[in-house]
LUMGUFI-281689 format. One record per residue (C-alpha): residue in three letters; x, y, z. Coordinates in nm, 2 decimals, m for minus. Each point is the difference from the previous one (the first is absolute). Layout:
BEGIN
+-----+--------+--------+--------+
: res :     c1 :     c2 :     c3 :
+-----+--------+--------+--------+
: ala :      X :      Y :      Z :
...
+-----+--------+--------+--------+
//
This chain:
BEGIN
+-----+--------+--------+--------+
: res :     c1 :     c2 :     c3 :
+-----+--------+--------+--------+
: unk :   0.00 :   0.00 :   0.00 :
: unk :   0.30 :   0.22 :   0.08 :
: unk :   0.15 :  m0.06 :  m0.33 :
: unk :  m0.33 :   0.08 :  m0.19 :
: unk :  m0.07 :   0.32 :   0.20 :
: unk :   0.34 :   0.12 :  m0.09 :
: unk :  m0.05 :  m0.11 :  m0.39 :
: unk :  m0.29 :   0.23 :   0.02 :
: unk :   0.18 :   0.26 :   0.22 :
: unk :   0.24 :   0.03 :  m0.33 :
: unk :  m0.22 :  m0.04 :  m0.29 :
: unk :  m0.19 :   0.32 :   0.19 :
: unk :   0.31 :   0.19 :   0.02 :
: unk :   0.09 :  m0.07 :  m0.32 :
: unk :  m0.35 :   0.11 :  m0.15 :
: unk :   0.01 :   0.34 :   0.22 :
: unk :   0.33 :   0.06 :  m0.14 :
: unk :  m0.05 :  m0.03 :  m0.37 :
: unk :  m0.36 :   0.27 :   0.03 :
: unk :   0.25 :   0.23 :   0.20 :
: unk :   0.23 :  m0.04 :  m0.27 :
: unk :  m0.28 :   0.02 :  m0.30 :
: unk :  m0.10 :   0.32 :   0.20 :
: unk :   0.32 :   0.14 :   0.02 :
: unk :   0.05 :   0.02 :  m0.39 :
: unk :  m0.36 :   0.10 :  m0.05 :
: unk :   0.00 :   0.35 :   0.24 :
: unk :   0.34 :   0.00 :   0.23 :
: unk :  m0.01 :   0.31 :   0.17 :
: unk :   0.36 :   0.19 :   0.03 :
: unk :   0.20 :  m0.04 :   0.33 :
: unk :   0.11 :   0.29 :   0.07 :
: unk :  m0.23 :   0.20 :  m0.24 :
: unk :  m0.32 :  m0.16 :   0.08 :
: unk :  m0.12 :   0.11 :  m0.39 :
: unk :  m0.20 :  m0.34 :  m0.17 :
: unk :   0.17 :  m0.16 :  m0.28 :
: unk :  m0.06 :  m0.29 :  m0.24 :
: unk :   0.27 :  m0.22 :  m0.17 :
: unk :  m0.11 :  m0.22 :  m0.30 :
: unk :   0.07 :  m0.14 :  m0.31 :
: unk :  m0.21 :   0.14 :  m0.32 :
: unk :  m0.06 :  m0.17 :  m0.31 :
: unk :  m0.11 :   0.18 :  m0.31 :
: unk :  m0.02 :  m0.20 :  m0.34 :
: unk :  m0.14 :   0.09 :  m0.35 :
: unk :  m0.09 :  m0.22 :  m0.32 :
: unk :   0.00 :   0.15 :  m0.30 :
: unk :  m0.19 :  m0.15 :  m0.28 :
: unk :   0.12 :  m0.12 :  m0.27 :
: unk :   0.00 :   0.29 :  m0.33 :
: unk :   0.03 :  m0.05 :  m0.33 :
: unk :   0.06 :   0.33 :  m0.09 :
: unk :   0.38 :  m0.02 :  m0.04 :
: unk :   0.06 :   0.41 :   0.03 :
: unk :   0.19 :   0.18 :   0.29 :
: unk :  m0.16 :  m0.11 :   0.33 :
: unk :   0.04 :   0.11 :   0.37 :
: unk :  m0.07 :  m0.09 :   0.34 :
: unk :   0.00 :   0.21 :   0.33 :
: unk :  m0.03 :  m0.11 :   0.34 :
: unk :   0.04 :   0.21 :   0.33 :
: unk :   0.25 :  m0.02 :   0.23 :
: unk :  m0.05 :   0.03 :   0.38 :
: unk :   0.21 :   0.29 :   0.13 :
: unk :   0.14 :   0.05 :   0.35 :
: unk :  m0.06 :   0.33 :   0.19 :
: unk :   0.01 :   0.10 :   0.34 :
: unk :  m0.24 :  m0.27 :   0.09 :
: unk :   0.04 :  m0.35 :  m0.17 :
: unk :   0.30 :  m0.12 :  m0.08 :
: unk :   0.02 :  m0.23 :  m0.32 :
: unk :   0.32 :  m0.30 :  m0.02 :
: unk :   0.06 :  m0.31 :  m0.26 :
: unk :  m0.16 :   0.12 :  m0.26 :
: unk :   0.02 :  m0.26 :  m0.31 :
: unk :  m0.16 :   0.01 :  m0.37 :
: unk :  m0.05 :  m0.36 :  m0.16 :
: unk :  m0.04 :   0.05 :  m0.39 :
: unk :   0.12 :  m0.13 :  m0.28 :
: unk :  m0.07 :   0.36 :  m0.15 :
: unk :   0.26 :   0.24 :   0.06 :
: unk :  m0.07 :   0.31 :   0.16 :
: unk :   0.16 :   0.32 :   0.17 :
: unk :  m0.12 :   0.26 :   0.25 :
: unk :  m0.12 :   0.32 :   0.01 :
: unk :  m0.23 :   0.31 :   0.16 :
: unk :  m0.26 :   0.17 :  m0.19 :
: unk :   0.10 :   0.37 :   0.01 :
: unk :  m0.28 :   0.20 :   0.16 :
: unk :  m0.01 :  m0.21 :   0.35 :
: unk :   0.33 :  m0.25 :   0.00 :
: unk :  m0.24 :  m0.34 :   0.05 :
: unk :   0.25 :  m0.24 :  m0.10 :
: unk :  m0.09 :  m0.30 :  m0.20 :
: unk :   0.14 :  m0.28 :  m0.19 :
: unk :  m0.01 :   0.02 :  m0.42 :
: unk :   0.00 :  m0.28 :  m0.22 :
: unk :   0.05 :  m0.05 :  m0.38 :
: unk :  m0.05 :  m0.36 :  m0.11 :
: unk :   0.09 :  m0.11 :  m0.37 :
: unk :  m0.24 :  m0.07 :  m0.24 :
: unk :   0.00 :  m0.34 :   0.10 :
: unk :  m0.04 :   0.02 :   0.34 :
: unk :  m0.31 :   0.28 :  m0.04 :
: unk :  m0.18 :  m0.30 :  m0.24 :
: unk :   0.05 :  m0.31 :   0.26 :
: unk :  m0.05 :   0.21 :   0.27 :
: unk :   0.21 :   0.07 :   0.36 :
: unk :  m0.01 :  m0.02 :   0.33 :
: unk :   0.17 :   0.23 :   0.23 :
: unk :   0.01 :  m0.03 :   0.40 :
: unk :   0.11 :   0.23 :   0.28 :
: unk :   0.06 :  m0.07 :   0.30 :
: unk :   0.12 :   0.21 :   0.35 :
: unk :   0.05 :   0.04 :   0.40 :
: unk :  m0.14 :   0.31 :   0.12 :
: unk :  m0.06 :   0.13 :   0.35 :
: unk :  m0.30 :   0.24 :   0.05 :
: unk :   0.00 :   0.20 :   0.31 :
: unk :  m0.30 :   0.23 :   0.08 :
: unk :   0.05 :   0.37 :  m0.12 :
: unk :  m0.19 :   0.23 :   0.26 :
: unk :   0.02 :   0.34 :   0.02 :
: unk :   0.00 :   0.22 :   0.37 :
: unk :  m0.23 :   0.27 :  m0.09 :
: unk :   0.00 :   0.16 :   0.30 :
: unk :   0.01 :   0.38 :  m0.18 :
: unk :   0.36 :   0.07 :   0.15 :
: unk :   0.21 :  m0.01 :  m0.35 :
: unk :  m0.27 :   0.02 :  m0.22 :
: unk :   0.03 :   0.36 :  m0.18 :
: unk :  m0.30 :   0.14 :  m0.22 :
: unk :   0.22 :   0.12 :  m0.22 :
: unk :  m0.11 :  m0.10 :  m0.39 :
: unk :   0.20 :  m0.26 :  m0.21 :
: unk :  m0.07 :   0.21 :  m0.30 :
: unk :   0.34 :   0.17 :   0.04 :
: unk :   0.21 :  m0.28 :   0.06 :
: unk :   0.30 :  m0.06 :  m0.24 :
: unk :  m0.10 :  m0.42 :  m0.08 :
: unk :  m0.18 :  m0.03 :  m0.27 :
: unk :  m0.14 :  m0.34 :   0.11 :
: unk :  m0.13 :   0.21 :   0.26 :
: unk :  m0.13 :   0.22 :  m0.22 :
: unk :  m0.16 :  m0.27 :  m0.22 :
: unk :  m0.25 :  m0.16 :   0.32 :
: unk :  m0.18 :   0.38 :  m0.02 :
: unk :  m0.09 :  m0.05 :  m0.41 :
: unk :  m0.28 :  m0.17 :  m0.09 :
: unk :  m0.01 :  m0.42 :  m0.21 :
: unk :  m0.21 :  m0.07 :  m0.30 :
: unk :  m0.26 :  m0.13 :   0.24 :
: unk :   0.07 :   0.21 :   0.34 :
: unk :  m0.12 :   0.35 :  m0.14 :
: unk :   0.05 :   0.28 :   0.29 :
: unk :  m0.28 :   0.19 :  m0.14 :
: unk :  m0.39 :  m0.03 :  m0.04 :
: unk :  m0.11 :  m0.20 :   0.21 :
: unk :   0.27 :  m0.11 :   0.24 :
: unk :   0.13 :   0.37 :   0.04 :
: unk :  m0.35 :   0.06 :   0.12 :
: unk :  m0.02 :  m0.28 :   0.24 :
: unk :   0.36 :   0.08 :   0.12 :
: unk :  m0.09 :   0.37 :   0.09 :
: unk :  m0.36 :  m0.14 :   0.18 :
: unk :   0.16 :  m0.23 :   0.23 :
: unk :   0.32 :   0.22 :   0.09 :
: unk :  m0.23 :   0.29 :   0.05 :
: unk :   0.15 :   0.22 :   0.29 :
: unk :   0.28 :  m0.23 :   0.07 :
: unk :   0.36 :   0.22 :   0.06 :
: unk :   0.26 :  m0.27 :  m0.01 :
: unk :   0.11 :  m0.26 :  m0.29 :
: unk :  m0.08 :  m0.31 :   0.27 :
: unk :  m0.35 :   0.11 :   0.08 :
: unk :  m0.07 :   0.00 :  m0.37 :
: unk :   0.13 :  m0.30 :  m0.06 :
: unk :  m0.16 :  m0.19 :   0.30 :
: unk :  m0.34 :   0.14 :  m0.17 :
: unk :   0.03 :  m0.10 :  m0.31 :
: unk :   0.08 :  m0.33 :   0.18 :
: unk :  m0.29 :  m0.06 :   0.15 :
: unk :  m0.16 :   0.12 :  m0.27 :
: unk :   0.14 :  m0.29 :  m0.23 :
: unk :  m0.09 :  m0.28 :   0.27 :
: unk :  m0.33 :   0.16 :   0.09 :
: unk :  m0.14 :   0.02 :  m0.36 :
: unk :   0.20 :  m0.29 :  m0.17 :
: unk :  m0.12 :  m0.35 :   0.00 :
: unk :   0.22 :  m0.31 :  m0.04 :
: unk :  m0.17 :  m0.14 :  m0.29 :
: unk :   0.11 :  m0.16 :  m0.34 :
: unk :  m0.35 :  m0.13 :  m0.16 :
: unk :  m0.09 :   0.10 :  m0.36 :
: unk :   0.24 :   0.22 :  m0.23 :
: unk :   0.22 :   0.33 :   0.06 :
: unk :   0.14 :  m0.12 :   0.31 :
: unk :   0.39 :  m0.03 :   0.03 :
: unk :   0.11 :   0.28 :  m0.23 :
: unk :   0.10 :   0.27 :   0.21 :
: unk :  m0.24 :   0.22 :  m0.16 :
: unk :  m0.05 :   0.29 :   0.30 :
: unk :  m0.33 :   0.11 :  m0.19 :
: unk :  m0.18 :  m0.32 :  m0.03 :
: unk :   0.11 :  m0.03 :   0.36 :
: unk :  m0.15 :   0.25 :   0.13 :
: unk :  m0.31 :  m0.02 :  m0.17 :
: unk :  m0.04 :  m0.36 :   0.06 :
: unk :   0.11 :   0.02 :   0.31 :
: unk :   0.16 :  m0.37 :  m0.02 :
: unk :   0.32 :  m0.24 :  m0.14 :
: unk :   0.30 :  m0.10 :   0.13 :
: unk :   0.34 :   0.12 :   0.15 :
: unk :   0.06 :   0.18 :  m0.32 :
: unk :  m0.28 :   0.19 :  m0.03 :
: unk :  m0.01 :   0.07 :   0.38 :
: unk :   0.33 :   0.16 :   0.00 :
: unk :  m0.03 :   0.17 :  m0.36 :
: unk :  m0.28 :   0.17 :   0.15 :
: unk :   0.22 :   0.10 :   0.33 :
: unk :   0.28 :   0.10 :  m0.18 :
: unk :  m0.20 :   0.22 :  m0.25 :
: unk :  m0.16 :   0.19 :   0.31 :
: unk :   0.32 :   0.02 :   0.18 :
: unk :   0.21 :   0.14 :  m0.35 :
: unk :  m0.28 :   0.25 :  m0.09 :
: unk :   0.01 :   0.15 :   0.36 :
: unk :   0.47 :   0.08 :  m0.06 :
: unk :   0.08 :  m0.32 :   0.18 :
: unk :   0.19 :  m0.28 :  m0.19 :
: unk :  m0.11 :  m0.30 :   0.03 :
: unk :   0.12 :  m0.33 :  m0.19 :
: unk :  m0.13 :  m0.32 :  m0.10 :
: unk :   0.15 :  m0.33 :   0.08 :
: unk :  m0.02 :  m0.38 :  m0.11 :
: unk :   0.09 :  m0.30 :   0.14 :
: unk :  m0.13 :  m0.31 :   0.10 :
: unk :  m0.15 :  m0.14 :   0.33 :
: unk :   0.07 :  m0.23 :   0.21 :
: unk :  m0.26 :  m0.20 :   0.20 :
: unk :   0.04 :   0.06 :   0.38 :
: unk :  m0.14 :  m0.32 :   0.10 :
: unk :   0.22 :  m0.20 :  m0.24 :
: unk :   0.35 :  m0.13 :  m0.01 :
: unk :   0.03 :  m0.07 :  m0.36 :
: unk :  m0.27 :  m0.05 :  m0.30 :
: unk :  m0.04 :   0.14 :  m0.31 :
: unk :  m0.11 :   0.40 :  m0.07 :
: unk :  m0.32 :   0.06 :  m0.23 :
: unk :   0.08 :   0.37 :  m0.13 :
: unk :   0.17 :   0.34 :   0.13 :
: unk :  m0.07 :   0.24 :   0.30 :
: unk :   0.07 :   0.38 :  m0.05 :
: unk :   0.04 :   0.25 :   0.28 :
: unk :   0.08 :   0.39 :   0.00 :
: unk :   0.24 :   0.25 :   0.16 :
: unk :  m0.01 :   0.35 :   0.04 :
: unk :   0.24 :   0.23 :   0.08 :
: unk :   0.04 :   0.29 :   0.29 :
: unk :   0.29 :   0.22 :   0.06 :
: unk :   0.23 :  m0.12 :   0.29 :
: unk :  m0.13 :  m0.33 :   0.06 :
: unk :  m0.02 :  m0.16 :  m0.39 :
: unk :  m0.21 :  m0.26 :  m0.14 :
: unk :  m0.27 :  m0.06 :   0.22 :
: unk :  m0.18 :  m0.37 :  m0.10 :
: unk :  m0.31 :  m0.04 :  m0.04 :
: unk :  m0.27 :  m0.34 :  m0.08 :
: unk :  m0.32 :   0.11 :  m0.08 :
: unk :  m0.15 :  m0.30 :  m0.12 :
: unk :   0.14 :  m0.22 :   0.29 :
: unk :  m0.19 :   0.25 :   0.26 :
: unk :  m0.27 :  m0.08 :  m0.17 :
: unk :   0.01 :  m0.41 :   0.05 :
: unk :   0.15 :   0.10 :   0.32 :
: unk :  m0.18 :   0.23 :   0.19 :
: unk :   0.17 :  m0.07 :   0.31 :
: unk :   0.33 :   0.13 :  m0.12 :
: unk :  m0.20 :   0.30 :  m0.13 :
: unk :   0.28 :   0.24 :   0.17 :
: unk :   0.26 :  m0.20 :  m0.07 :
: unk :   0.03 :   0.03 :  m0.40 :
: unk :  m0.01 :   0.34 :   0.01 :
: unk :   0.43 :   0.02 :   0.07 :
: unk :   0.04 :  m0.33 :  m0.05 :
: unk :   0.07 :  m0.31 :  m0.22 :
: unk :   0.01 :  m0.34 :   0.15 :
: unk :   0.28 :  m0.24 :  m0.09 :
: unk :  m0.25 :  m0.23 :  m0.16 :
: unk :   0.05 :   0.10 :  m0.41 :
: unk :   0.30 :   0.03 :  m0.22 :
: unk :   0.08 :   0.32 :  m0.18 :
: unk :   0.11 :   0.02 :  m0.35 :
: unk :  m0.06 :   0.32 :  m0.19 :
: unk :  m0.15 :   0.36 :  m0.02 :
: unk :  m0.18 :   0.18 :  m0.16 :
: unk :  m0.32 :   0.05 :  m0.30 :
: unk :   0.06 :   0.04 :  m0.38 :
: unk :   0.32 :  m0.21 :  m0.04 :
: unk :   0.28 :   0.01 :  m0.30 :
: unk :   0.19 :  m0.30 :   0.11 :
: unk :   0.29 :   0.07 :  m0.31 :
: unk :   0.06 :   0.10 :  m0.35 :
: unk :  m0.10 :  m0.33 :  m0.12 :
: unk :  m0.36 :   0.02 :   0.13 :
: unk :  m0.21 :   0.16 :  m0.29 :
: unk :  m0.33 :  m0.09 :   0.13 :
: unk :  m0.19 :   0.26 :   0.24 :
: unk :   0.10 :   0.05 :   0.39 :
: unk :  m0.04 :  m0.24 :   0.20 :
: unk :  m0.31 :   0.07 :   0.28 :
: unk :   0.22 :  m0.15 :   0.28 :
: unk :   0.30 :  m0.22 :   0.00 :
: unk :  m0.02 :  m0.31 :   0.17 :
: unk :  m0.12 :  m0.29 :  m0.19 :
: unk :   0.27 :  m0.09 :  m0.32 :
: unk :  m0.03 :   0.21 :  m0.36 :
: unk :   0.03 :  m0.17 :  m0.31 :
: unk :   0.04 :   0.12 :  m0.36 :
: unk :   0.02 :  m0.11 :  m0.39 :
: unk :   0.08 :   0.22 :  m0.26 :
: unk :  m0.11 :   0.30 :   0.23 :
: unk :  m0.35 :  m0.16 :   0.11 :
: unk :  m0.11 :  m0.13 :   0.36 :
: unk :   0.08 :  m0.37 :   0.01 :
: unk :  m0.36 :  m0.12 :   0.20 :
: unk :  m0.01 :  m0.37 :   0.18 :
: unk :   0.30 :   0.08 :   0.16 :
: unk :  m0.05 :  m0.29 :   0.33 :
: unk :   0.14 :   0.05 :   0.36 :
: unk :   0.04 :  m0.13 :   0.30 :
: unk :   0.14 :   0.17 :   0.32 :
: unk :   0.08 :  m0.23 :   0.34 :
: unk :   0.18 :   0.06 :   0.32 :
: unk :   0.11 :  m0.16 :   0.31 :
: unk :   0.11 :   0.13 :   0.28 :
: unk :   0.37 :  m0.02 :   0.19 :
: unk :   0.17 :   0.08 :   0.28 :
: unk :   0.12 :   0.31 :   0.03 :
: unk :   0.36 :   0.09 :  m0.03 :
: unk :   0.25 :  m0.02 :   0.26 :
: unk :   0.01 :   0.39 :  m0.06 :
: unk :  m0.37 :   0.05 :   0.01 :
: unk :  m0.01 :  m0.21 :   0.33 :
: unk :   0.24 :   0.23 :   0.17 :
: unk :  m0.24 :   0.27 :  m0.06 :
: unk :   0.21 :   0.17 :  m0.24 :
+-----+--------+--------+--------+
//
C-alpha cells in the first residue's frame, strides 16, 4: 500500500508539474518586472496554386517585426522559390518577396514560415503627469505626420468629423478626447460579422451600420481620433487564444494606437472591450500579450514590383501574375506555446 501511495504521490507531482510548466510558456509573468509575457512558436504557411500563365509572377508575405514589446528569434523560410527581403516605403512593414520561375508558378509552391516570439503586455501609465497637449501636427517625423491624414476608407470629413466634434464636445485635453471617442466606439459598435460589408475597414459603413469586426471597430476609432489633430495608427496581427496552449488560428486580429505628447503610443482594443466588458478600462492604455503584431498601416505599396492597387491591410500573403491579383491563395497559421527564455524568466 506504501508503495502504491507513493506511485500516485509521483505520477501527481509529475502531472502538477507539466500544467505549471504549460502555464509558464502560455502567460509567465516577469520576475523582477511583474509585466505578462507569452513565448511561443508561430506557424504561417501558404499554397499557391498552380498558374499556367507563364508571365512575371510574385508573392508577398509579412514578416513579424520586433519592437519594444515582442521580441521575434529563429526565424526560418522553407521554399523552393527564392526570395529576398524588403520594407514597403511609406511604413517599413517588412515582408518576405518571392519570384518563382515559370515552372514553378505553373505546378504550383509552397512556402512556410515559422518563429519564436515573446509577447509581453504593452500598458501605458496615463496618470496625466507626462502627457503634454501639445499637437503632433508640428512634429518633424513624417510617420507621425502620416497617422493625422486620412485612408481611402477612413475619411476625416463628413461624417466622422461630425461625430468626432459631437463626442469631444467641451473636452480641453487630447486624453479626454480620446477616452470619448472610446466609449463612443464600444458603446455604439456591435461585434458582429453576419451578411456583407463587414471586415473592410470602411469607417463610414461603420458608423452607419453601427457593426463588424476589429477592423471596422478601430477604422472608425481611429477616423474620430485623426479628424479631432490626434494621430492614431492601425495595427494587425494575429491572436492568440488565452485559454489555449497550442491550435491552429482562423484569421487576423487588428488593434490601434494613438499618440500623445510625452508619454507616446497609447494602445488601445476596441473590439476586445467589447467581447470583454469586464476589462472595459483596461483596453483603453493597453494591449494584452495574447496576439502577434506584424504590420501598420492602410493603403499599402508593398514594392515596385506590385502593379496592382494598395493593399487594404497587410497581413494575409499577396500574390500576383502579370500584374493581376493571384486569388485561391490557401493558408494556414498554427502556434504553440514555450517556455520562456532564460532572459525573459529573469524578468529582463
Amino acid at each position: 500500500m506504501a508503495r502504491y501511495r507513493l506511485f500516485l504521490s509521483s505520477i501527481l507531482m509529475i502531472a502538477v508539474a507539466v500544467g505549471l510548466s504549460a502555464y509558464a510558456g502560455r502567460m509567465h509573468a516577469g520576475a523582477s518586472s511583474g509585466v505578462p509575457v507569452r513565448t511561443f512558436e508561430f506557424t504561417y504557411q501558404v499554397h499557391v496554386p498552380a498558374n499556367p500563365d507563364t508571365g512575371t509572377a510574385h508573392l508577398w508575405i509579412p514578416l513579424p517585426q520586433p519592437d519594444g514589446f515582442q521580441d521575434i528569434n529563429n526565424l526560418h523560410i522553407d521554399s523552393a522559390v527564392p526570395y529576398m527581403r524588403g520594407r514597403d516605403p511609406e511604413y517599413s512593414n517588412a515582408f518576405a518577396l518571392f519570384s518563382p520561375t515559370a515552372q514553378q508558378s505553373s505546378a504550383g509552391y509552397d512556402v512556410t514560415m515559422r518563429f519564436t516570439a515573446t509577447r509581453r503586455e504593452h500598458k501605458a501609465l496615463l496618470d496625466g503627469a507626462s502627457i503634454k497637449d501639445t499637437s503632433a501636427s508640428a512634429s518633424p517625423d513624417p510617420k507621425l505626420r502620416r497617422y493625422l491624414e486620412p485612408d481611402k476608407l477612413v475619411p476625416l470629413n463628413g461624417t466622422i468629423s461630425e461625430l468626432a466634434k459631437e463626442h469631444t464636445a467641451g473636452d480641453t485635453t487630447n486624453i479626454q478626447k480620446a477616452r470619448h471617442i472610446y466609449e463612443y466606439v464600444v458603446a455604439t459598435m456591435r461585434y458582429d460579422k453576419s451578411g456583407e460589408g463587414w471586415g473592410r475597414g470602411d469607417a463610414v459603413w461603420a458608423c452607419t451600420s453601427k457593426r463588424g469586426n476589429c477592423t471596422d471597430f478601430h477604422s472608425l476609432f481611429i477616423g474620430m481620433m485623426r479628424s479631432s489633430g490626434i494621430p492614431a495608427r492601425f495595427e494587425i496581427g494575429f491572436p492568440l487564444p488565452e485559454t489555449k496552449t497550442e491550435g491552429d488560428i482562423p484569421g487576423y486580429h487588428c488593434w490601434a494606437e494613438f499618440y500623445l505628447e510625452g508619454l507616446g503610443w497609447v494602445p488601445v482594443d476596441a473590439s476586445e472591450a467589447w467581447k470583454n466588458p469586464a476589462k472595459h478600462d483596461y483596453f483603453f492604455g493597453a494591449h494584452d500579450a495574447n496576439r502577434i503584431f506584424f504590420t501598420y498601416g492602410r493603403d499599402i505599396l508593398l514594392s515596385a514590383d506590385q502593379k496592382g492597387d494598395p493593399l487594404n491591410y497587410f497581413i494575409y500573403p499577396y500574390a500576383e501574375a502579370n500584374g493581376q491579383p493571384v486569388k485561391n491563395l490557401q493558408t494556414h497559421f498554427a502556434f504553440r506555446d514555450v517556455a520562456p527564455p532564460p532572459e525573459v524568466t529573469a524578468g529582463h
